[in-house]
GUZA-974293 format. One record per residue (C-alpha): x, y, z. Coordinates in pm, whole numbers, plus 50000, padded with zeros to 5 digits. Layout:
XYZ ...
REM end
This chain:
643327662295994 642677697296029 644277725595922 646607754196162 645377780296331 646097818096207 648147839096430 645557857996591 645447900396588 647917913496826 645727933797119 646137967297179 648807979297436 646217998997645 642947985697775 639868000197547 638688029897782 634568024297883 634218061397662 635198043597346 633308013497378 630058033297409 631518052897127 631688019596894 628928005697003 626608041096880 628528034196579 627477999896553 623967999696665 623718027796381 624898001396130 622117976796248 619688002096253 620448009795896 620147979695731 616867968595929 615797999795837 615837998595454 614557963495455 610967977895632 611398008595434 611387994895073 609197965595160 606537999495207 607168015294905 607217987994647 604137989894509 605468025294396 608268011394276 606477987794053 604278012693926 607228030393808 609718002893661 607557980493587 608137944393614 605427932693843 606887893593769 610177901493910 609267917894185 609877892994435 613877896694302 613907925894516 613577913794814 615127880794739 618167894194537 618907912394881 618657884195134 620707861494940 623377885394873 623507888495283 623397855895403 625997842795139 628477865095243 627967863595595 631177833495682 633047853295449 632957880195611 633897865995979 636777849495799 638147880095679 637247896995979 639527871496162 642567875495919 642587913095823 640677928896138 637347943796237 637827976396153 638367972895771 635487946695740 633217971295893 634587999595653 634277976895353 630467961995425 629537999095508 630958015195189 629827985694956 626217992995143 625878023195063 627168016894689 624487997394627 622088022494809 622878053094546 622998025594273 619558014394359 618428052694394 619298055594016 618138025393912 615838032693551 614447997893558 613777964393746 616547947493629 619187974693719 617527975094112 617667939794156 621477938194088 621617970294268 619947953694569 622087926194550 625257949394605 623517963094862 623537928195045 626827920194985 627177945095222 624427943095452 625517905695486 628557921795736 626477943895931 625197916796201 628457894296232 630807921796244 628587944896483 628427911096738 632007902596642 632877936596765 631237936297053 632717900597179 636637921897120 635517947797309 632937939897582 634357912897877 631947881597853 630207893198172 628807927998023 628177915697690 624527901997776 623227939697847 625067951097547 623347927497310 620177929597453 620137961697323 619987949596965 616167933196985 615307971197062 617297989596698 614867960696544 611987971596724 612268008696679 613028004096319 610287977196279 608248008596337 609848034896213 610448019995844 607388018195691 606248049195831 609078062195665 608458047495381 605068058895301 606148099495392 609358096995161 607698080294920 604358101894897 606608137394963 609528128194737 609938095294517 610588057194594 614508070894501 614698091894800 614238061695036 617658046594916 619098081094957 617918085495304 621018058195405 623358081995299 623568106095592 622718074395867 625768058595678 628268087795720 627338089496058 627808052596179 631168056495953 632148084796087 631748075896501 633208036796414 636478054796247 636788081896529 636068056296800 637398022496668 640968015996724 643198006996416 644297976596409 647957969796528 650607957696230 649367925296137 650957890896000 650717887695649 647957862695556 647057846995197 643507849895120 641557814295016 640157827094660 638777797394557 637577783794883 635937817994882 634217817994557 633487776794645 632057785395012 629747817994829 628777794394540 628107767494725 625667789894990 623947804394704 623037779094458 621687762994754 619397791694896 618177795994564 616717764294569 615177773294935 614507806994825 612287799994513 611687764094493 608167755494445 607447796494392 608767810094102 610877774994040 608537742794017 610607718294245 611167694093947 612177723693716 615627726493525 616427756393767 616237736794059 618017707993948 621217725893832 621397749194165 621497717494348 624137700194151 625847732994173 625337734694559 626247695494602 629377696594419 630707727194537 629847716394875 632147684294807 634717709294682 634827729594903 635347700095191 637997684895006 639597719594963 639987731195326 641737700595451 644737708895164 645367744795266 646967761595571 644237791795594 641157778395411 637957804595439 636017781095621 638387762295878 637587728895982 638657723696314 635697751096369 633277718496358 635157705296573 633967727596877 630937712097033 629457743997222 629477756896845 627817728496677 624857727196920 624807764396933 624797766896595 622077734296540 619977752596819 619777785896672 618757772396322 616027752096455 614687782596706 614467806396362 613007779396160 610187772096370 610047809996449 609847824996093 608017799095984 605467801196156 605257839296236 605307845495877 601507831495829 600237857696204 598767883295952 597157858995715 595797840696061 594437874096215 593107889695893 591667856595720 591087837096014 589997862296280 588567888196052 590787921196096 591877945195907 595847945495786 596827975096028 595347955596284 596777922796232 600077945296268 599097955796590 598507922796702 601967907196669 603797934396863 603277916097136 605787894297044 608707918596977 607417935997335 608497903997487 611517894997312 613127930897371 611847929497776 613447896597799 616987906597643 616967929697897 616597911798209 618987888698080 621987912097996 621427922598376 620797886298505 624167874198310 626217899198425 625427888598791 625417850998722 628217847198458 625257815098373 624017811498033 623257776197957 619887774998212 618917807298069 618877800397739 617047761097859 614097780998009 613507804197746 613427775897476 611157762197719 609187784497735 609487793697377 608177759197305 604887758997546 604137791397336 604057775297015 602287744497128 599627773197271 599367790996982 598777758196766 596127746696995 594617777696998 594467785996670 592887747896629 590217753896850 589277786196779 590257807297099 590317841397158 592677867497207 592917862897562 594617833397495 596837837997150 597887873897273 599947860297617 601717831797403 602717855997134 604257879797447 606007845897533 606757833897244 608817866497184 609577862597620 611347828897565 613807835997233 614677866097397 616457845397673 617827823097409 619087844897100 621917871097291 623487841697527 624377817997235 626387844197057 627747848997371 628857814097452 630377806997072 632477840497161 633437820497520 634347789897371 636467799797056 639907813497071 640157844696909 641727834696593 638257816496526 635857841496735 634827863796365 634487828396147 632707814896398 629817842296522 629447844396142 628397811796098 626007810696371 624827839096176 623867820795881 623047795196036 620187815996182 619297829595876 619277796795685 617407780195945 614557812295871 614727805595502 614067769495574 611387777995817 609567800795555 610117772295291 608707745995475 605737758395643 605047774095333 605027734295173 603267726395491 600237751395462 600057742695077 599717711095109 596507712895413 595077735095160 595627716694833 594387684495036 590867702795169 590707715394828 591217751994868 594197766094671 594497802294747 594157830494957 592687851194672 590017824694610 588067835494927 585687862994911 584427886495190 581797865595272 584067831895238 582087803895401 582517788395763 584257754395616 586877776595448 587967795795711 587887761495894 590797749495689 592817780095731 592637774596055 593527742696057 596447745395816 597917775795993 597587756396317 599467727196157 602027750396069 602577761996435 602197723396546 605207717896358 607337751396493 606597734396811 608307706296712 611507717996576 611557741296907 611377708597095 614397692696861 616427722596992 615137717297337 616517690097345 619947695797175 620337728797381 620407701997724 623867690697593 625687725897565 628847729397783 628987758898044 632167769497977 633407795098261 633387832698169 635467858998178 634997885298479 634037855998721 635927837298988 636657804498899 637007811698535 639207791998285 640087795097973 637757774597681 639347745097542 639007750197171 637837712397140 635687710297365 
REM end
């Protein structure tokens, strides 16, 4: 049994003109920009801020307090994006965004910024999901491959841009200053999305799931708490651990039993009954857990392992975001001719995975950069082809009374499958150490013997071993995605929602 469809948002009488969609989409390749840019930005300058608060012990909460904040809301927000409109969700996760941003700038302590940072990702969480959500309104299914290939490139340039940033703010001014800086970025993104974005035509009055909400947000955190900080700061057998996963569990159980009572539950469950979005959404958590998982451990590989210096090992992984924004680009253009995205997206994974399987071979046998600088280009080459199409296809296949909820979800999926990724092949590379009998980085010295650096290798080659793996899982799963006809082509048809 599943529960009715919403009415859907009434279009607009006239067609969206080609000057406001490039308006919009400044607007919302600002937003992007903005929140990739304060992550890089404040990962630079907290060493300052610890210097000045205090509270070395909590510092991780910064970052962490942040990330969960934005993946837990991110279904929520495609929900409401489906029942109240775009336009307001964008409005509210830019305004809560930068509430949290002058919060944190005031901040007098550690405790007051890591509640500040986690208003700031209750807004951040909207930025991605909306921006794509956006995009799949106003972009026809054959354009929207060289419109998202544009968003690797806001993540390169900012990649860049934010810690430089965040060393000249923070040396000229103070570590406040580089929460203010989001102010004027904000008010321009606001600004061109309000000018340029259309309001939203009377809608249908809808009732708004509260407790599936709070269930669905509950649920999502208690359970990336236990990803987030189990075995770090949480030992896996602790108290903490144990009641976040009761918590998750039961409000998981909840929440299922919930959904199937009400007519317009947050998280609807004929959605899971789409199969291009259960294999999209399976194949996009298993490409960023192998992918964060193991790209997390490149620096300690080229400085430990290799023997360079931290700007260096920096240097060194560029490669892959050279590939990954050169290969959204040539496949915005190749979509757009094709209206194709399934065999794509199957060579890029396939490539993806003979990268990884490279890099772990490689990295066991001690080879050069000739060799481990290609497969990182590759690497990046092959999710390129993989990452823009899926969103795409989800859009294709859902009507538009699901299209927010569900490019949401395969939102968090992503981002769950990278928090997995990061947990595991953390777990992973513990355990090759603990078994070799070397527990820590900080236990090597600059002269740390041969055998030592032996076992790094060999750990952080098992790690890549096993992001070949899970690659190969979504290989696989990726072979059974439907090509649903797209708009803008001859021949097309409309998506059957169960299909």
């Amino acid at each position: 049994m599943t529960a009715p469809q919403p009415a859907a948002p009434a279009a607009p009488v006239a067609p969206i003109t080609d000057r406001e969609v490039n308006a919009v989409y400044l607007g919302l390749m600002a937003v992007l920009g903005l929140g990739a840019l304060d992550q890089s930005i404040v990962a630079t300058a907290l060493p300052r801020i610890v210097d000045d608060l205090g509270g070395m012990a909590h510092l991780s909460w910064v970052v962490t307090a942040y990330v969960l904040a934005s993946t837990a809301t991110m279904p929520l927000y495609g929900k409401l994006a489906d029942q109240y409109g775009r336009r307001p969700m964008i409005f509210t996760a830019l305004l809560t965004f930068l509430l949290g941003s002058v919060l944190c700038g005031l901040a007098q302590n550690m405790t007051q910024l890591i509640i500040f940072r986690a208003i700031q990702g209750l807004g951040a969480g909207g930025f991605m999901p909306l921006a794509q959500i956006i995009i799949g309104d106003i972009v026809p299914p054959a354009e929207r491959g060289k419109r998202q290939g544009m968003v690797p490139i806001v993540f390169a340039v900012t990649s860049v841009l934010g810690p430089v940033l965040g060393g000249v703010i923070t040396d000229a001014l103070s570590w406040h200053w580089i929460f203010y800086v989001n102010l004027p970025v904000g008010a321009v993104a606001f600004y061109i999305i309000a000018k340029a974005m259309r309001k939203p035509v009377k809608m249908q009055a809808h009732k708004i799931d509260y407790l599936g909400s709070l269930l669905l947000t509950g649920c999502i955190t208690a359970a990336l708490l236990v990803l987030a900080l189990g075995g770090t700061e949480w030992p896996w057998n602790g108290v903490a651990v144990k009641i976040s996963a009761a918590l998750a569990v039961v409000s998981a159980v909840w929440l299922l039993l919930h959904v199937r009572r009400i007519d317009e539950p947050v998280l609807p469950p004929d959605l899971f009954l789409n199969r291009t979005f259960n294999i999209a959404s399976l194949v996009m958590a298993m490409a960023f857990m192998g992918l964060m998982g193991a790209s997390v451990f490149f620096p300690l590989f080229f400085q430990l392992v290799m023997g360079t210096s931290p700007a260096e090992s920096g240097v060194m992984t560029v490669a892959m975001m050279v590939g990954l924004v050169l290969s959204s680009l040539v496949n915005g253009r190749v979509l757009s001719r094709s209206g194709k995205y399934k065999m794509v997206q199957v060579a890029g994974l396939g490539v993806a995975v003979v990268a990884f399987g490279v890099l772990a071979w490689a990295m066991e046998t001690a080879q050069g950069y000739w060799v481990i600088e290609p497969a990182i280009f590759f690497l990046g080459a092959g999710l390129g082809l993989v990452m823009p199409n899926m969103t795409i296809a989800v859009q294709n296949a859902l009507p538009l009374s699901r299209r927010g909820v569900g490019t949401a979800m395969l939102a968090f999926f992503r981002s769950l499958g990278g928090l997995l990724g990061v947990t595991a092949s953390g777990a992973i590379l513990a355990r090759q150490l603990h078994v070799h009998g070397v527990e820590a980085v900080s236990a090597l010295g600059a002269h740390a013997a041969t055998q030592t650096i032996g076992v790094y290798r060999h750990a952080i080659a098992s790690v890549f071993g096993a992001g070949a793996v899970l690659l190969l899982v979504g290989l696989f799963a990726l072979l059974f995605l439907p090509e649903l006809p797209l708009e803008g082509f001859e021949g097309k048809g409309k998506a059957n929602e169960d299909q």
